[in-house]
N, C-alpha and C positions, 0 to 999 in steps of 0.2 A: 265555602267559595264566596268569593266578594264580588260584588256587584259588575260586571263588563268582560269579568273572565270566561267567556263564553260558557259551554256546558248545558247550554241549554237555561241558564240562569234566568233571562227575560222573557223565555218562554212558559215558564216555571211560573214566572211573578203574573203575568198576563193570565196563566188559568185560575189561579190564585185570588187574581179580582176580579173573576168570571167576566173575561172581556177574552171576547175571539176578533181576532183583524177581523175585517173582509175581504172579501175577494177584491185584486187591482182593479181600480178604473178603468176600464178604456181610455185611451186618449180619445177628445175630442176633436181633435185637430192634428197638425205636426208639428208632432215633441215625443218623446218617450216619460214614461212615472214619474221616472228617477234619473238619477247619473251618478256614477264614481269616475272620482279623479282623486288620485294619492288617498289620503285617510280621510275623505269624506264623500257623505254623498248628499245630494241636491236633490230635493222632488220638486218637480213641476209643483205648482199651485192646485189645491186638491179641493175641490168643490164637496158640501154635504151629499152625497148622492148615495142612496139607498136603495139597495137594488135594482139597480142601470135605470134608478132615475133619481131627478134632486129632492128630497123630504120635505123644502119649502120653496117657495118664491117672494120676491120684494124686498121693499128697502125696510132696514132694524130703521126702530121709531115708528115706525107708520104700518103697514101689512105683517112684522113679525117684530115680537117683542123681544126687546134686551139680553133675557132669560131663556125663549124661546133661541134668539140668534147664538148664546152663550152655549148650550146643545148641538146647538148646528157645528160650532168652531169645533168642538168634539170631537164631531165625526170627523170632520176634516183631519182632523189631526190621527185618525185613527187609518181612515186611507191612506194620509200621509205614511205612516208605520207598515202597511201593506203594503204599499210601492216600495219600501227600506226593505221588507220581508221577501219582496219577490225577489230582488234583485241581488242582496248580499247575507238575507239571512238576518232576522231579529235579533240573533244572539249575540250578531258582531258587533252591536250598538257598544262604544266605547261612553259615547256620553252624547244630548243635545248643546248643538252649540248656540244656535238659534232659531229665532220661529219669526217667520214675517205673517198676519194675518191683516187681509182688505175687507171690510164693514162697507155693506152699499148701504150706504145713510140718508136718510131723511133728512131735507132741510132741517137746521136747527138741531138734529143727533149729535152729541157728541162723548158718546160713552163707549168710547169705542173699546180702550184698554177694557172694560171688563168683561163685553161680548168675546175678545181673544183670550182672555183666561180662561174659557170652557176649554181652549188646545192647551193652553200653559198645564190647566189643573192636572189633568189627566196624563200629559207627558209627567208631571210630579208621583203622581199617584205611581205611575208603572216606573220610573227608571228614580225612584228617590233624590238623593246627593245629584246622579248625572242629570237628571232630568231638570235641573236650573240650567238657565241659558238668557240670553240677551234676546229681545224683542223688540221687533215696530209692529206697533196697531195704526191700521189709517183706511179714513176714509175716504171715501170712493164715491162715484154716483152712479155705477154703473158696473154690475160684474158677469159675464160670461153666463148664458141662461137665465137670466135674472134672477141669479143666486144671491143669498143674501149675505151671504161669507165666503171667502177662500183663504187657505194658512196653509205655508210652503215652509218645508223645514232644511236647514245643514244638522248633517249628525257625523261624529268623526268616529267611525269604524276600527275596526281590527286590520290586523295587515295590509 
């Protein structure tokens, strides 16, 4: 089986890299996870939050390190997949199309492209070939709980 053709394929590759989603977010506000319209679906912006709370706080540069915010883009990106999981199903994943990630930055930060490659690597990691996709890194001064990262993805689905 090739990679997208459902079967449970991405489910497969995820135990494989001994990576379990997490359980969805809560919304913190009003919005839903996720959204489908035609063959894609949209997550909301997905803060690091580990176990109904955020792993870190502050701005990369200064209160959390590059490496340290690089882990954090991770999980985001792993909620991210969990909101996709609740809603249509991990297997429907046809491919990522893109990944927007916002860096609350420190004066004078600007590394930002490699704190979002912690989402980039690991969408690569689980979905190979599909998992390249088009990206903005940007910074910010300010993110929702004073989280230090947030990364929102488009993925174009099956049916």
């Amino acid at each position: 089986m090739s990679e997208g053709e459902g079967g449970g394929y991405w489910s497969r590759k995820l135990e494989q890299l001994g990576i379990e989603l997490p359980t969805v977010v809560p919304p913190l506000a009003n919005y839903v996870p996720a959204v489908r319209t035609g063959a894609y679906v949209y997550t909301s912006g997905q803060l690091p939050m580990v176990d109904g709370g955020l792993a870190a706080t502050g701005k990369v540069g200064a209160e959390v390190s590059p490496e340290a915010a690089a882990d954090l883009a991770r999980t985001c990106a792993l909620n991210a997949l969990a909101a996709i999981d609740g809603l249509v199903g991990i297997d429907s994943v046809v491919r990522i199309v893109k990944v927007v990630g916002f860096v609350a930055s420190a004066p004078g930060f600007n590394a930002q492209p490699a704190v979002v490659n912690g989402a980039s690597d690991v969408l690569g990691e689980v979905f190979g070939d599909a998992g390249v996709h088009a990206r903005s890194a940007v910074g910010v001064s300010e993110l929702p709980l004073d989280a230090p990262v947030e990364v929102e993805l488009i993925v174009e689905v099956e049916g």
